[in-house]
C-alpha positions in Angstrom: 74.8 85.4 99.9 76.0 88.9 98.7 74.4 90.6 95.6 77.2 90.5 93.2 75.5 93.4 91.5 75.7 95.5 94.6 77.7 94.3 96.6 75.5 94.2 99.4 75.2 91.1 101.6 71.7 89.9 103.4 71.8 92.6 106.4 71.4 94.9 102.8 74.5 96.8 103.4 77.5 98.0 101.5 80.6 96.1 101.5 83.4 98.6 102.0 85.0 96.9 99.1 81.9 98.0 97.2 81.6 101.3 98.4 85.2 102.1 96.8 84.2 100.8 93.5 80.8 102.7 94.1 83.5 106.0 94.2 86.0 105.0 91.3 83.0 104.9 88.8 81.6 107.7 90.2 85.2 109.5 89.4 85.3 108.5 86.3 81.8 109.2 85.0 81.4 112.8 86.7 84.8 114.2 88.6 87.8 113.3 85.9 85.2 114.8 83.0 85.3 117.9 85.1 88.8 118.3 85.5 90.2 116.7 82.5 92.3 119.5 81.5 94.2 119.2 85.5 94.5 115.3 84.9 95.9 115.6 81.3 98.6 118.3 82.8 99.4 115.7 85.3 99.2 112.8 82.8 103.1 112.7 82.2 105.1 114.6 85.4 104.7 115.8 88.8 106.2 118.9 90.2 105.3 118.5 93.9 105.9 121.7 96.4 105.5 119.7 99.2 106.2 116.1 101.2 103.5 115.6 103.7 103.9 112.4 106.3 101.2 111.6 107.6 99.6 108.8 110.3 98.1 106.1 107.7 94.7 106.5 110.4 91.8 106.7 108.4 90.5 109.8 109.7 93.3 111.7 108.3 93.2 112.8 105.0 95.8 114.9 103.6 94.0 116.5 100.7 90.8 117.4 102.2 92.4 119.0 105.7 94.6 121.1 103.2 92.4 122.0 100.5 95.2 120.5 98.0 94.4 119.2 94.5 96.2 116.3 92.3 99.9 116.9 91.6 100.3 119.5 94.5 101.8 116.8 97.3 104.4 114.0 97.9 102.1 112.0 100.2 103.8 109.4 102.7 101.9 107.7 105.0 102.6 105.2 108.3 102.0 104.1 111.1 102.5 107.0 113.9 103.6 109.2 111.3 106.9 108.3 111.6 110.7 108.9 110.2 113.3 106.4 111.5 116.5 108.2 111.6 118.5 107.8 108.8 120.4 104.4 109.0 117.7 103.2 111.4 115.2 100.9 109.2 116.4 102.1 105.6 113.6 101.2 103.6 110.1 102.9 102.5 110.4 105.8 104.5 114.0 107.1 103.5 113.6 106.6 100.1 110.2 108.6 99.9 112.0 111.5 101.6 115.0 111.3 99.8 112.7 111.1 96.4 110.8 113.8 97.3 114.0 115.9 98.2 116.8 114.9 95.4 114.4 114.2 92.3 111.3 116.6 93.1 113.3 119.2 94.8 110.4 120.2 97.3 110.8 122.8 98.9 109.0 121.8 102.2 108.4 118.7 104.3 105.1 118.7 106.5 105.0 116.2 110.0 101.7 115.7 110.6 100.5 113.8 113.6 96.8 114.0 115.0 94.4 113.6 118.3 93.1 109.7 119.6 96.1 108.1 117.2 95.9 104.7 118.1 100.2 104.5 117.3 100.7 106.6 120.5 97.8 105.3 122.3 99.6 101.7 121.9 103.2 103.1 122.7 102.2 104.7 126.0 100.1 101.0 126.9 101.7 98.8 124.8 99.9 95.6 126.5 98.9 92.5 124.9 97.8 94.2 121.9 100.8 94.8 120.6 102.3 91.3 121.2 99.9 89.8 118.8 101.9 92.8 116.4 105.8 92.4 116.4 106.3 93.9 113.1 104.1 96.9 114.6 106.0 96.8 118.2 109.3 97.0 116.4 108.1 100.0 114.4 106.8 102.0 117.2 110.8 101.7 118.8 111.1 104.4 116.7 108.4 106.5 118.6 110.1 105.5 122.7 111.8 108.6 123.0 109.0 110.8 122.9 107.3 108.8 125.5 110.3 109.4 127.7 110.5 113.0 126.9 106.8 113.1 128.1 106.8 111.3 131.7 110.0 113.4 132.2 108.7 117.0 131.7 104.9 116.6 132.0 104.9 113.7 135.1 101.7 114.9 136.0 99.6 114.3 132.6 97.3 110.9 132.5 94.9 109.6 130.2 93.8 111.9 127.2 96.0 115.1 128.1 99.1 112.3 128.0 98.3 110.8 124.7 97.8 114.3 123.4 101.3 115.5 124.7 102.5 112.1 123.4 101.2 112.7 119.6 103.2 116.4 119.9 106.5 115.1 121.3 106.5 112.6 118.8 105.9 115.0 115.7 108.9 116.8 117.6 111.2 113.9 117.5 110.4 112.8 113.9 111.2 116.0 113.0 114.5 115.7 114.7 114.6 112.1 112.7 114.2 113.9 109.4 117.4 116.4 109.9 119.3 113.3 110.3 119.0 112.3 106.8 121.8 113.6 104.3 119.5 115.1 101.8 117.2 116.8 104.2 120.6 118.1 106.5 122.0 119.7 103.3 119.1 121.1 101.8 118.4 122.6 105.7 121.7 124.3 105.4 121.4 126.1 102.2 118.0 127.2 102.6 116.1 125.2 99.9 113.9 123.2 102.2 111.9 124.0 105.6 110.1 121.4 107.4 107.1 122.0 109.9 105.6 120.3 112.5 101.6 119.6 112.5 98.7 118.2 114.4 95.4 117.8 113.5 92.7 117.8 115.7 90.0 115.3 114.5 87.0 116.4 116.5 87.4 120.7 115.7 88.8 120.1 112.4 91.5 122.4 113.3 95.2 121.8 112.6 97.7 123.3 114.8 101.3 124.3 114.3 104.4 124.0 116.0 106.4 126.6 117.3 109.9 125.3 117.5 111.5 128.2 118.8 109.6 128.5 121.8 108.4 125.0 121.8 104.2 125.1 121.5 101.5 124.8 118.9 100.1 128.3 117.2 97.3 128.7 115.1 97.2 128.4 111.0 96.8 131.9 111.2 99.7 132.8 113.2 102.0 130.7 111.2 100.5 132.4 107.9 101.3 135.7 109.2 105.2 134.7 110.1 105.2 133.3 105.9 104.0 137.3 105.3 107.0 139.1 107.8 
C-alpha cells in the first residue's frame, strides 16, 4: 500500500503524481515569495511577445531551452508540433494562433520541433502502434507531406539521419500551414509578425535555426547577428 503521506508505494519510490505536488509546494513556499512582485504584475494581464508551438514530448521544455520567465510566451503544445492548415481540423490549434495573433498582437510565432520525436518516428513506421491510436493516426495526416518531401529529395537517408530530416521538413511544412491562416497571412504582409522555424537537439542542448532562404539550419548565433544587420 502507498504512504498517503508520501506518496511512496512499497518499492519506496515517488509516484510521479507525488513528485508534482512535491514541486507545487515547493513553489509556493520558496519560488512565488521570491518573485512576488513578477507574479503580482502578471496577476491581471498578459502581454506575450511571442507564440511558441512546441512537440507536447516531455523533454521539451519551452521556458528552460529559452531562458524565458512567466508572462513572456503564448505556449501551444501538440503532438508533432503541428499546425493543420487553416480549414483543416479547426479547433485547438487555430484558435491559439489566432488568439495569440488578433488579441495579444505578438509579434512572432516560433515552430519548434526536436531530435528522437516519437510523432515522426511513428509517421515514417506507422505500424501497429498507431492502429491501437486513430485519433493520433488521423492527427499525424497532417504531418504526410513532409515524409514525401523527404524520400523524394534525400532517397538515400535511413534510420536516425531520416527521422532527423523528417523532424526539419516537418517544421518546414507547418510553417507553410501557419501562412495559410488569415490572421497570420495578413499580419505576414504588413510586417507586424515573423515566424521562425526551430529544432532542438535533446542530447547537445543546442537549438538550431532554419534558414528559409537557402533552405538549412544555422546557429543561435548566426540568426542573432541577422536580428543586429
Amino acid at each position: 500500500m502507498a504512504d498517503e503521506a508520501t506518496g511512496e508505494g512499497g518499492c519506496g519510490c515517488m509516484r510521479p503524481i507525488a513528485r508534482l505536488l512535491q514541486g507545487a509546494e515547493h513553489f509556493h513556499t520558496e519560488v512565488f515569495p521570491a518573485r512576488r512582485a513578477l507574479f503580482a504584475s502578471l496577476a491581471n494581464s498578459q502581454a506575450p511577445g511571442v507564440l511558441f508551438i512546441a512537440c507536447a514530448d516531455s523533454r521539451v521544455a519551452p521556458e528552460m531551452i529559452t531562458g524565458t520567465e512567466p508572462g513572456e510566451m503564448f505556449v501551444c503544445r501538440n503532438i508533432g508540433n503541428i499546425v493543420p492548415a487553416y480549414g483543416e481540423m479547426l479547433g485547438g490549434v487555430s484558435a491559439v494562433v489566432e488568439f495569440a495573433t488578433v488579441a495579444l498582437g505578438v509579434s512572432d510565432i516560433v515552430i519548434c520541433g526536436h531530435s528522437d520525436c516519437g510523432a515522426m518516428r511513428a509517421l515514417s513506421n506507422p505500424g501497429a502502434a498507431l492502429e491501437a491510436m486513430p485519433t493520433v493516426r488521423s492527427w499525424l495526416r497532417n504531418a504526410e507531406a513532409a515524409g514525401d518531401v523527404v524520400a523524394a529529395r534525400q532517397p538515400q537517408l535511413s534510420g536516425e539521419a531520416a527521422l532527423e530530416a523528417l523532424a526539419e521538413e516537418n517544421v518546414r511544412l507547418q510553417l507553410a500551414h501557419l501562412r495559410s491562416h488569415p490572421a497570420v497571412a495578413a499580419r505576414l504582409a504588413d510586417g507586424r509578425l515573423a515566424i521562425h522555424g526551430w529544432i532542438y537537439r535533446i542530447a547537445e542542448g543546442e537549438i538550431r535555426v532554419f534558414d528559409e532562404q537557402q533552405r538549412q539550419l544555422m546557429t543561435v548565433e548566426e540568426a542573432r547577428q541577422r536580428l543586429r544587420v
